[in-house]
C-alpha positions in Angstrom: 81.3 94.2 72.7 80.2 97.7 74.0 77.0 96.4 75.2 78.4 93.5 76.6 80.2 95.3 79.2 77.3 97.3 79.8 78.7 100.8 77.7 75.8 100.9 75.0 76.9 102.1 71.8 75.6 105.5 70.4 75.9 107.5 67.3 78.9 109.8 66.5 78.5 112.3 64.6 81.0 113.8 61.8 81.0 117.5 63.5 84.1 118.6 65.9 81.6 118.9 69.0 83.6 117.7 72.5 82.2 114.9 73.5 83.8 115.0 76.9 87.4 116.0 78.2 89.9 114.4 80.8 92.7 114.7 82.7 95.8 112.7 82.8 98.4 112.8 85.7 101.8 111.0 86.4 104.4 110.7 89.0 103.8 113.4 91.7 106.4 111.1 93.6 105.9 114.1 96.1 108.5 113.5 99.5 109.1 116.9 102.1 112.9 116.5 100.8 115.3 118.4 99.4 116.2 118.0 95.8 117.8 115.0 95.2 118.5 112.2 92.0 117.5 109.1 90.5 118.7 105.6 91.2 121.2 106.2 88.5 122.3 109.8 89.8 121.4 111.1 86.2 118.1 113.1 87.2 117.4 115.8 89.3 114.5 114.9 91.2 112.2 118.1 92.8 110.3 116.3 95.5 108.8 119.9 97.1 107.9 121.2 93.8 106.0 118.5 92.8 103.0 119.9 94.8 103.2 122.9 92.6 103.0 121.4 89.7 100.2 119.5 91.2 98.2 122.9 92.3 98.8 124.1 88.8 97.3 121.2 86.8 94.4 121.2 89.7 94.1 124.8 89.3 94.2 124.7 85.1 91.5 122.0 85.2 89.1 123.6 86.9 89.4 126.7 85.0 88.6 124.8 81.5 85.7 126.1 79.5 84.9 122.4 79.1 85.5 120.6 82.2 87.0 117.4 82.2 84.7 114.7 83.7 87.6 113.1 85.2 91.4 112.7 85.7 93.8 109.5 86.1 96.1 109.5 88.0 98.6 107.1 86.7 100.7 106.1 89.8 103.3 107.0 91.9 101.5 109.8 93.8 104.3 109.9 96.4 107.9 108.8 96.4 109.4 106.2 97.9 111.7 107.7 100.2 108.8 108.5 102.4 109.1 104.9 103.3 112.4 105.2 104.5 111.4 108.4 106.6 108.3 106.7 108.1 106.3 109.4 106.4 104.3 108.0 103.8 100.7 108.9 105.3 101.7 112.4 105.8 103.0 112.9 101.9 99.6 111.3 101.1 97.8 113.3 103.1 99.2 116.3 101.7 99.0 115.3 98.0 94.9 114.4 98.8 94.2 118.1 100.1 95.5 119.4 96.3 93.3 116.6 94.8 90.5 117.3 96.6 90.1 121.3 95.3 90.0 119.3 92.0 86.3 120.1 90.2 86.3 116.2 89.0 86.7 112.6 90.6 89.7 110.9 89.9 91.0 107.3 89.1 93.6 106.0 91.2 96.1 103.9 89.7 98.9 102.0 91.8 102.4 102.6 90.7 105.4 100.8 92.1 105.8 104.0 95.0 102.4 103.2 95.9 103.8 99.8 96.7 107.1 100.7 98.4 105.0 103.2 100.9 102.0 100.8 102.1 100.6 97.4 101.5 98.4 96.0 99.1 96.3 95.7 102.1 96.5 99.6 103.6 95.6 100.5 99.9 92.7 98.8 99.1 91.1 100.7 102.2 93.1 104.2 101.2 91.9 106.9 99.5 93.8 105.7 97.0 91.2 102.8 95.8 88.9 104.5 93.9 86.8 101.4 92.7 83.3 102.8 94.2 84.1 105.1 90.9 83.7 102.1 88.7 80.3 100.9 86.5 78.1 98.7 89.2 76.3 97.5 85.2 78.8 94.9 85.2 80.8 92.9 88.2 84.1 91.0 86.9 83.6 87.2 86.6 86.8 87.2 89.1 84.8 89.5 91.5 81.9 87.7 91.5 83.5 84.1 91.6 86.3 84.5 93.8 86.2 82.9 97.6 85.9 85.0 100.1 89.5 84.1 102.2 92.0 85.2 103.6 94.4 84.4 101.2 92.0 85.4 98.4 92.1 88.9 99.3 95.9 88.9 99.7 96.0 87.1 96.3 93.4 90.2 94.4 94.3 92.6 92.5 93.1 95.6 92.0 91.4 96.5 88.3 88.0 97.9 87.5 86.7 99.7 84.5 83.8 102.8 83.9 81.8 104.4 80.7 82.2 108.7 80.6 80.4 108.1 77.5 78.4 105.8 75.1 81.2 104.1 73.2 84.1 104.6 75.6 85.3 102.7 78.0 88.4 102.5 80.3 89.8 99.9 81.8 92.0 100.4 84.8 94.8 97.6 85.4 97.0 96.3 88.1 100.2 96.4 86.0 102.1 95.3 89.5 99.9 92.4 90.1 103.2 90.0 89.7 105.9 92.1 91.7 107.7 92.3 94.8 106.7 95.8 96.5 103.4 95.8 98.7 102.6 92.2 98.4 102.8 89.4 101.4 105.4 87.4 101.3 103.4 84.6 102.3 101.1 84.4 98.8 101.8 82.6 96.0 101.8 85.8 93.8 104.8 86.7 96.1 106.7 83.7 95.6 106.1 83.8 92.2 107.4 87.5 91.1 110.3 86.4 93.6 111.3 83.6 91.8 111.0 85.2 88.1 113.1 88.6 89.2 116.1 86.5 91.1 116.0 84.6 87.8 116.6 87.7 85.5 118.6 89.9 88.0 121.5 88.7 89.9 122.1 92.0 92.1 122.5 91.6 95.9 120.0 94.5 95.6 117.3 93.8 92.9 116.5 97.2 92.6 120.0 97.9 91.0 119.5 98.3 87.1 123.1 97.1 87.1 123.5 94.3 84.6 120.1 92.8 84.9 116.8 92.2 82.8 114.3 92.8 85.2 114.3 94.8 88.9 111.8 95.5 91.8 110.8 98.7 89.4 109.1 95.7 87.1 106.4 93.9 87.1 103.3 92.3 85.2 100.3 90.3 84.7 100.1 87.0 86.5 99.0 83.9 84.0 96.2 82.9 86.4 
């Protein structure tokens, strides 16, 4: 299976030696705000200090004795109240200088605050696509198959996978492929997370947790 995706298998060996290290990082949600609280008014939420803890985790990495070869970043890099503030490139931007003291490349991964600050279509030509990271050993069938349209590229999603190492792999997915946030309302993908969430969530606003099964905050893989 490892060959097949172009990650050729190699021997382990029993000792303790590092094969390679990497980083993980999750909702920054940075916003230039004052401290605020979640949806449900049950969390206090530090948007300022998340750049701290941001320069600290840059600042650790790149002091490791082993260096990680990479770090994911997991999604929701800046809040969503930038939205609302019409500030959403600037929180970027100044999440992206931290990131780029950073010693190692890093994965982008879209989060649902991705998707409530910019398109689907401002993303994929952001800093936040990191795709020209992925293995060029092996092009997805749906890359290499799909028509080049219009509504094909507002239809795509955004998933790729790499190889740090003989016998890994990672595989990076578009867990908001069927949502609401960032897509055109005029694809089918649009019209098809609409219809599922106003099924399970009867809320004026759907991103209420009040009483529902699903809200905007969820989303998933579309069947096709």
């Amino acid at each position: 299976m490892a060959e097949d995706l172009g990650c050729r298998q190699g021997a382990t060996t029993g000792t303790s030696e590092v094969l390679f290290s990497f980083g993980v990082i999750a909702d920054i949600q940075y916003a230039d705000l004052e401290d605020g609280y979640d949806f449900q008014a049950t969390r206090r939420r530090y948007y300022r200090h998340s750049l701290y803890h941001l320069q600290s985790a840059v600042d650790e990495w790149n002091r490791e004795e082993v260096p990680p070869q990479f770090v994911l970043q997991l999604g929701d890099i800046i809040d969503g109240f930038n939205a609302q503030h019409k500030t959403s490139e600037k929180a970027l931007a100044r999440v992206m200088k931290i990131f780029k003291k950073l010693k190692a490349p890093v994965h982008h991964i879209w989060g649902n605050h991705e998707l409530y600050n910019f398109s689907r279509n401002y993303l994929r030509q952001s800093v936040l696509n990191s795709k020209y990271l992925q293995d060029q050993t092996l092009l997805s069938n749906f890359s290499r198959d799909q028509s080049i349209t219009e509504e094909a590229s507002a239809e795509s999603y955004y998933a790729y996978h790499f190889c740090p190492k003989a016998t890994f792999r990672f595989i990076l997915l578009d867990t908001y492929d069927l949502s609401i946030p960032g897509r055109d309302h005029s694809t089918q993908k649009y019209q098809d997370s609409l219809l599922l969430l106003r099924k399970k969530n009867p809320n004026e606003n759907m991103n209420s947790p009040v009483g529902m099964e699903l809200s905007m905050t969820n989303a998933g893989f579309h069947c096709r």
